[in-house]
Structure formats: C-alpha cells, structure tokens
Wavefront OBJ file of the C-alpha trace (Angstrom):
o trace
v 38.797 -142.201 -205.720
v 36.009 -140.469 -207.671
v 33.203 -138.593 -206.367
v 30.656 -141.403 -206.722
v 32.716 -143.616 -204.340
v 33.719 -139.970 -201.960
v 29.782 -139.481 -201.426
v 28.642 -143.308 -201.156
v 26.222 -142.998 -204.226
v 26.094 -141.000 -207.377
v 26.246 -137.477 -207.165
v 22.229 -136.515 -208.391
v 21.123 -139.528 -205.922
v 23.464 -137.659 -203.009
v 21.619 -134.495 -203.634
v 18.231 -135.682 -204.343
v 17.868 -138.353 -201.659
v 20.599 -137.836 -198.894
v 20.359 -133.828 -198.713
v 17.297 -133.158 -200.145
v 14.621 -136.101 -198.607
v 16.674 -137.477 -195.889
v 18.111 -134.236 -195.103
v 15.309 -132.877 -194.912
v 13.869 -135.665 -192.262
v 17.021 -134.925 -190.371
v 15.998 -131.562 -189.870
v 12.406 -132.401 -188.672
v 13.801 -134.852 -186.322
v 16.108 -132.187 -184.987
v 13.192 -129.699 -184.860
v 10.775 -132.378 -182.876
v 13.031 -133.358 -180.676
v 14.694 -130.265 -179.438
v 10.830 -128.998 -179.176
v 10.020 -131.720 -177.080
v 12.660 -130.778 -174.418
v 14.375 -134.171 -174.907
v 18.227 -134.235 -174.700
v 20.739 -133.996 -178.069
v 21.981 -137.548 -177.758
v 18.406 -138.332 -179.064
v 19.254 -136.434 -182.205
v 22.485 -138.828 -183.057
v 20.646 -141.721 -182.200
v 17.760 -141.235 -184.873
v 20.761 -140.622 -187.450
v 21.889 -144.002 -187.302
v 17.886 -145.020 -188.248
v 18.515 -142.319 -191.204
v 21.601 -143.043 -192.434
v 20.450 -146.492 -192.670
v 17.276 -145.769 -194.683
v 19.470 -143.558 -196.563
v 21.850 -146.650 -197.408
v 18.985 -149.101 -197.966
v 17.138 -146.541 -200.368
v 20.367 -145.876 -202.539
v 20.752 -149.806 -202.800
v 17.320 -150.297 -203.774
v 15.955 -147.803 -206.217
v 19.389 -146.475 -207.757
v 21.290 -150.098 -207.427
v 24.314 -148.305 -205.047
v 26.149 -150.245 -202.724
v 24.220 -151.227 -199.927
v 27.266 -151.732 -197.360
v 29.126 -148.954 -198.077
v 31.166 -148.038 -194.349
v 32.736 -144.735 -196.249
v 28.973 -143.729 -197.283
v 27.275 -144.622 -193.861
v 29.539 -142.363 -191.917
v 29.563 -139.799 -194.181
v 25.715 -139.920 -194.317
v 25.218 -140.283 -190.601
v 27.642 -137.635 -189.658
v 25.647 -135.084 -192.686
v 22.364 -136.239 -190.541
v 23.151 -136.199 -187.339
v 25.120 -132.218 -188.106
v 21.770 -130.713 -189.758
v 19.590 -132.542 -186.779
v 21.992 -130.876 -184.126
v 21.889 -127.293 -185.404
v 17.517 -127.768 -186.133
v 17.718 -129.083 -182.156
v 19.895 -126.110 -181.417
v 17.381 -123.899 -182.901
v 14.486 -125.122 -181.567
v 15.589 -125.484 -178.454
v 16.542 -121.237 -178.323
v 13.445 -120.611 -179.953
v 11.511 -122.618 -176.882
v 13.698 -120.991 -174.380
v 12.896 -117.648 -175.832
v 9.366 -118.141 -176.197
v 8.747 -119.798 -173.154
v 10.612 -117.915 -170.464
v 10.590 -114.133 -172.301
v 11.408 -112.320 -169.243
v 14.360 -114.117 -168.367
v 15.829 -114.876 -171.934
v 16.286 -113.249 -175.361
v 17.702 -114.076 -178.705
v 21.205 -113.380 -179.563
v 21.424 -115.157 -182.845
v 19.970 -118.065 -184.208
v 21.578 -120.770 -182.179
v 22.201 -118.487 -178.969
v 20.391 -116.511 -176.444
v 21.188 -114.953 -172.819
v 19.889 -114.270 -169.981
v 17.950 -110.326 -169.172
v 19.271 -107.568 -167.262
v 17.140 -107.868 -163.842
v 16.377 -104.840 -162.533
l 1 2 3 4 5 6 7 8 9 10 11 12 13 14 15 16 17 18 19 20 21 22 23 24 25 26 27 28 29 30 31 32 33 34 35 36 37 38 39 40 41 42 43 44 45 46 47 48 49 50 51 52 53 54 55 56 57 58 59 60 61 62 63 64 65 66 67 68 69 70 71 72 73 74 75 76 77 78 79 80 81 82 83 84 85 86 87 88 89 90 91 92 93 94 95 96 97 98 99 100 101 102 103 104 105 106 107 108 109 110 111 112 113 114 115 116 117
C-alpha cells in the first residue's frame, strides 16, 4: 500500500487541502461551537459534512478517488480530533472567562475549580 492510497489522496493534496484548508475549518467549527455552549457531539457531526467536502474536493480539482472508505475515515476521524481539542479549548477558555471567581486555568484543555475561602 503506498502513501497515496494510506492518506486517500496524494500526499501535497493531503497537506494542502485536508490539513491545511479543511483542517483548518475543522478547527473553526470546533472553536464556534464549543463557544456557543453547544454539546461535543455537534463537533463529530459537522466532520462528516467536512470529510465529505474534503472527499468531493480531492475528486474534483486533483482527479482522486471520490469513494474512497479508507480516506473518508481517515479524514473524518483527522476532523472531527482537531474540532474536539479547538471545542475543548474554547470551552476552558469560556469557563475561565466567564465564571473567574470560581474557575482558573490549569493548562490549555483543563481548568479547576478556586479555593473558597
């Protein structure tokens, strides 16, 4: 199996379009939606809308294989992982923004509750 078929599409189009463009929509949708308050499930379901732009883009400007199941998952499950951590991060960042005297930062994806008192 060579890289080309690994991936789903050639390795500059894997870069430029699925990590780079779509990646980066992922990302934004992960950001909006863990702004928004709305629940994480809402993040996997928008992958499956971006993993199938992702497909139909690959099939139609760089003439990859449009039904490609190996690509699609590994596409959706690349989207739906950097939409989940951008939720995750949003999300702390709201709690810690919004509520300061009950909750600060820990890391980046974490934060606990304040000493009271």
């Amino acid at each position: 199996m060579d890289l080309a078929t690994l991936l789903g599409a050639p390795p500059a189009v894997f870069v430029g379009l699925t990590l780079i463009l779509i990646g980066g929509a992922a990302v934004l949708t992960g950001r909006a939606i863990g702004g928004n308050w709305k629940p994480a499930w809402q993040v996997v379901a928008a992958g499956i809308g971006l993993a199938i732009i992702d497909r139909f883009l690959i099939f139609a400007l760089f003439e990859g294989t449009l039904l490609s199941l190996w690509g699609f998952v590994l596409h959706y499950a690349l989207f739906v992982a950097l939409g989940l951590v951008a939720w995750r991060i949003a999300r702390v960042s709201k709690f810690v923004r919004q509520y300061p005297w009950r909750y600060q930062r820990t890391s980046l994806l974490s934060y606990e509750e304040t000493a009271r008192g």
